[in-house]
N, C-alpha and C positions, 0 to 999 in steps of 0.2 A: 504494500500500500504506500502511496508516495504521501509524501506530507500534508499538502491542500492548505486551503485556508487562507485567502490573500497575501502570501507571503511570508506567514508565520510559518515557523518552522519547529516543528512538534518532537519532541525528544520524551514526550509521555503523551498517553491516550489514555484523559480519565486519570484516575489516581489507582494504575492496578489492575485496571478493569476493562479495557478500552484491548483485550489482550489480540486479538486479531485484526487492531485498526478500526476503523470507520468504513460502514459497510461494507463486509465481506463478501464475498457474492454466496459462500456455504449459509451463511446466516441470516440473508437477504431472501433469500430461497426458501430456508424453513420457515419463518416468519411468514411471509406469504403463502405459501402452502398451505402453513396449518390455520390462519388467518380464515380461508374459503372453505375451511370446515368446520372450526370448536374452538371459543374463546376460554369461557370459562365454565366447570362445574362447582356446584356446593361440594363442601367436602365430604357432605356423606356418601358421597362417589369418587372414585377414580376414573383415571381418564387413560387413554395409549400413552400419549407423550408422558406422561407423569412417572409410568409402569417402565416405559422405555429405556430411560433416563437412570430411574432408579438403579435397574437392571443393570445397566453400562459402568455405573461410580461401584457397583458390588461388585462387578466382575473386577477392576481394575482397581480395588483395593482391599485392605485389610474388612471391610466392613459384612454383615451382612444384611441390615437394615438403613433406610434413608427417610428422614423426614427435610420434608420442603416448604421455607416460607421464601419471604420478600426480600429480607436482606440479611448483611451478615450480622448487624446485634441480633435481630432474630432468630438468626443459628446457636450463638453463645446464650443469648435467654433461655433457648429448649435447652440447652445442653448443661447450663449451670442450673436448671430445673431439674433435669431428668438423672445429674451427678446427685441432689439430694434425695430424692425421693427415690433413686435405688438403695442409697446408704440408710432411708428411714425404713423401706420395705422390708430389706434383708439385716440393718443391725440396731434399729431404733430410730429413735429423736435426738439422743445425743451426737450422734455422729452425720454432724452438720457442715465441718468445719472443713469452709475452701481455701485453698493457697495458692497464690497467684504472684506477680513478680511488679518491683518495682519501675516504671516509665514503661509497661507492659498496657495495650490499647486493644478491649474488647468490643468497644460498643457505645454507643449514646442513649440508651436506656437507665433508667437509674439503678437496677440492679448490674450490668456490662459497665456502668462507669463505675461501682462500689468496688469490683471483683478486679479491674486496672489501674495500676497501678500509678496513675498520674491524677494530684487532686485537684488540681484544675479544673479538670472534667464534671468532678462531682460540687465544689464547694458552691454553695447557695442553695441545693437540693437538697440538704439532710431533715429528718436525718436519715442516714442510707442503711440499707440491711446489714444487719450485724452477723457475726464468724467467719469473716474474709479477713486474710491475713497476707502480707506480703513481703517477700523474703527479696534477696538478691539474683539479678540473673546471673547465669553464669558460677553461683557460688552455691555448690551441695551444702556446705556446712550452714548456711544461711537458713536453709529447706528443712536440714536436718534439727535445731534449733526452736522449730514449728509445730513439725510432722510428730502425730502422734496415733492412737485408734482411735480420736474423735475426729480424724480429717477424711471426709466424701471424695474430696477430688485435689488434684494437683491442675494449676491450669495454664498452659503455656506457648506462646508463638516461639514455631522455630528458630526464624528471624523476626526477632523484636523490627518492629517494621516505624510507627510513628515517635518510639523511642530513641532510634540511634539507627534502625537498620545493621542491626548486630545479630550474628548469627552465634545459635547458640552451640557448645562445644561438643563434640560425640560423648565425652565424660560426662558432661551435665545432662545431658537425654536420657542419657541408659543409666545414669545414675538417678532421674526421680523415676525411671520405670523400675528400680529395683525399690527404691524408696516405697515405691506405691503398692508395689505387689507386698514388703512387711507389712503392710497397716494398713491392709484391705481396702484400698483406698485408689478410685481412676484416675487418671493420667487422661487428662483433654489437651488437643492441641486443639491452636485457634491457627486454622489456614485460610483464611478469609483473604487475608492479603498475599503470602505464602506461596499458594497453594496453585493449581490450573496452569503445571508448567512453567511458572515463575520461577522457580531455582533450578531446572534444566530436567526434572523431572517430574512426572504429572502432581505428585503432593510431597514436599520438601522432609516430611518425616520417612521417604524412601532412602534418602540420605543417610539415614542414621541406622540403620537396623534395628532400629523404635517401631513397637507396634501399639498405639492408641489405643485407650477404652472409646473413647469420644474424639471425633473429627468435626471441624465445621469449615464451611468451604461456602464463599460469595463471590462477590469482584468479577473476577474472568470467568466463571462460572457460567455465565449470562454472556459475555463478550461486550458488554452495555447493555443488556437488559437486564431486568431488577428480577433474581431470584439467591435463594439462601438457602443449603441444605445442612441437616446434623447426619451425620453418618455414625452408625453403631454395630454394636453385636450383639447377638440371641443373648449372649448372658446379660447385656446390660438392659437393652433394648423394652422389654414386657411391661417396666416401672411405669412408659410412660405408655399406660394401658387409654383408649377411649374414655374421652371426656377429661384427662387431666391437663390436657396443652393443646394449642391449635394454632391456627393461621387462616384468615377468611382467604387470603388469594394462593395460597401455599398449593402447590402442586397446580396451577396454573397453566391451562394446557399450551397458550404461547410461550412461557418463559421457558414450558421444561422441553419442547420443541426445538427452541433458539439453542436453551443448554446443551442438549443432545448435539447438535451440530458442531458448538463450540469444544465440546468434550472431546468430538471421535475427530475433531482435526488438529486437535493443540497436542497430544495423546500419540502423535506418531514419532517416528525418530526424526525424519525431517525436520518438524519443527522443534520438535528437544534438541537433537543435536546442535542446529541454528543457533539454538539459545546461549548452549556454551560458543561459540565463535562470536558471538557478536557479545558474550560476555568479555571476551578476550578484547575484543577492537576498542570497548568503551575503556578500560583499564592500561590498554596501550595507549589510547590517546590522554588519560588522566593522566599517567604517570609521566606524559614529556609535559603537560602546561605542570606538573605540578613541579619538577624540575626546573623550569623556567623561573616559575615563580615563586616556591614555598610556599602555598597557602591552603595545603593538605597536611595533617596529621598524620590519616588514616585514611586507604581505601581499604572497604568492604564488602561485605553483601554476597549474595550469589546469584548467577543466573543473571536475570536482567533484573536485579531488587540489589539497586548498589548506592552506598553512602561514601561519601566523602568528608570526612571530620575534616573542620576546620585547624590549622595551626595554632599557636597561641597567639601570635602575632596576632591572627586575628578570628580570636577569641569571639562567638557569637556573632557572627557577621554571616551567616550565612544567607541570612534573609537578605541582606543589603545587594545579594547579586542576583534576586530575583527582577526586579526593576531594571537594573542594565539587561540583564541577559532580555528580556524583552524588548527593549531599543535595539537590541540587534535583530529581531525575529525570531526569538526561541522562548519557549516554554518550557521553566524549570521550576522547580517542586524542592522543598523544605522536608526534611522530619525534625522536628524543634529549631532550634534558633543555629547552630551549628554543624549541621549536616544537610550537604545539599544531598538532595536523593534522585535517584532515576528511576523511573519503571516504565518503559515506551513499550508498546507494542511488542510481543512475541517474534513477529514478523516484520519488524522494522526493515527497511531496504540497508544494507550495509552503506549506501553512498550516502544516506540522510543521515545515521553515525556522525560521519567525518565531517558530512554539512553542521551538524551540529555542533560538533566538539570544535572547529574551528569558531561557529558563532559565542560559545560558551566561552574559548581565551581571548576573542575581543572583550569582551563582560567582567572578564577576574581580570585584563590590563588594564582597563577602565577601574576598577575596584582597588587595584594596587597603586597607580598614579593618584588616584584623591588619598590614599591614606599615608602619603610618604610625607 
């Protein structure tokens, strides 16, 4: 897909989500297809696409159950739902207690903002549900300090995404999946941002030889249409038996139509492979402006979900090159105030890359001459 747009020059699609471009012609296709036959049913029904769908995220992962809403706090609401009420079916009331990770971003729901780790999100809403606990990323003994038999769930993004774009360590995975298995206790990953091919493989906990109680998957998911799914297993899965959680548009027979499309194309080597090459070409072209000019720390990230820490030099600046890099024609993206982040298209053309990364070190020369 080429960039578009009067001349702007798009180095992200959407925040995440946008993962096969703007108008795909596979998604474009589905959408209209299923468009001239079935919009929507109540959910006391299922639909093909929904069954479809499902079908495909079970074949192509650890799961064997999928629930479907609207977006991805709606994924982590079932799933920080359905983490207690398996823990109060099979071990009581007292075993309530979630743990979740510091600058860690689930959700904009008041329970998804309670359970992340940034209080920004929550302060003016409280007060928030209480036995959410939050430990450090990155750091077992931090978890282990928490973790007891009253904790339901363990809840974590691979890569810490609106945090820092930090991926987390093969030790620290397998070490809260071993955490979790002592103290009877699930292990959720949040792949909402993650997840759809984004780290070069269809859900970024394949990386790790981590296997989830609870997955949640949005953003690319849809490819730019609005859907959200929880994925599970038979053993967790029953808790959330009829009538205890829902979604009016959930299972949607457009969104999970478009999803299916987006799934079984992002999902092939072509495009994972892709993903790692054009992870490489962004990191080759960071690593000469950052040379150039010092005003990297850290490159990170995997796949096309990549962070650039700012230096100290200059220390929380990273929002200040969001406004140049637009004077140039480009479109760049923050995760806090010191990390410029990337997530463009799956499918980005490798020659919009280099269009870009050259528009990006007019923006950081621009950035470094006002600051001398």
């Amino acid at each position: 897909m080429g960039s578009g747009g009067q001349g702007v020059h798009r180095l992200r699609r959407g925040i995440a989500v946008n993962a096969l471009g703007h108008c795909h012609p596979k998604l474009v296709d589905a959408l209209t297809t299923q468009a001239n036959k079935l919009w929507h049913l109540s959910n006391v029904y299922t639909n093909e696409p929904a069954l479809n769908l499902a079908r495909e995220l079970v074949s192509r992962t650890f799961a064997d159950k999928v629930y479907f809403c609207s977006s991805g706090g709606e994924a982590n609401e079932a799933a920080f739902k359905l983490a207690r009420r398996w823990a109060f079916d099979n071990f009581g009331e007292r075993k309530h207690k979630i743990i979740s990770f510091k600058q860690g971003f689930h959700g904009r729901t008041l329970f998804t903002v309670s359970v992340g780790g940034q209080p920004k999100y929550s302060e003016g809403f409280g007060p928030v549900p209480g036995g959410i606990h939050h430990a450090r990323f990155n750091d077992l003994d931090s978890v282990r300090e928490l973790i007891d038999d009253d904790t339901c769930a363990v809840v974590v993004e691979p890569i810490q995404g609106e945090g820092g774009v930090t991926p987390a360590t093969p030790e620290f995975l397998q070490g809260l999946r071993e955490l979790c298995d002592r103290h009877q206790a699930l292990l959720v990953v949040d792949e909402v941002q993650s997840g759809v091919g984004r780290s070069g493989k269809l859900y970024t906990y394949m990386h790790y030889g981590v296997i989830p109680d609870i997955l949640t998957s949005a953003k690319a998911l849809g490819g730019g249409f609005p859907i959200g799914a929880m994925l599970t297993t038979d053993r967790v899965a029953p808790s959330l038996a009829v009538g205890t959680h829902g979604s009016t548009y959930g299972g949607n027979a457009l969104a999970c139509a478009v999803g299916l499309a987006a799934l079984t194309t992002i999902d092939t080597s072509e495009v994972l492979e892709g993903v790692e090459r054009r992870h490489a070409l962004f990191r080759e072209h960071l690593d000469v402006i950052n040379r150039k000019y010092g005003v990297f720390k850290e490159i990170r990230g995997m796949g096309l979900l990549i962070g650039a820490e700012m230096s100290d030099a200059y220390e929380g600046k990273a929002r200040d090159i969001l406004p140049l890099a637009l004077e140039e024609g480009l479109m760049a993206l923050v995760a806090g105030p010191n990390v410029l982040r990337m997530a463009p298209s799956l499918v980005i053309p490798e020659a919009d890359i280099q269009e870009g990364m050259a528009r990006l070190e007019l923006a950081i020369e621009r950035l470094v001459s006002a600051s001398e």
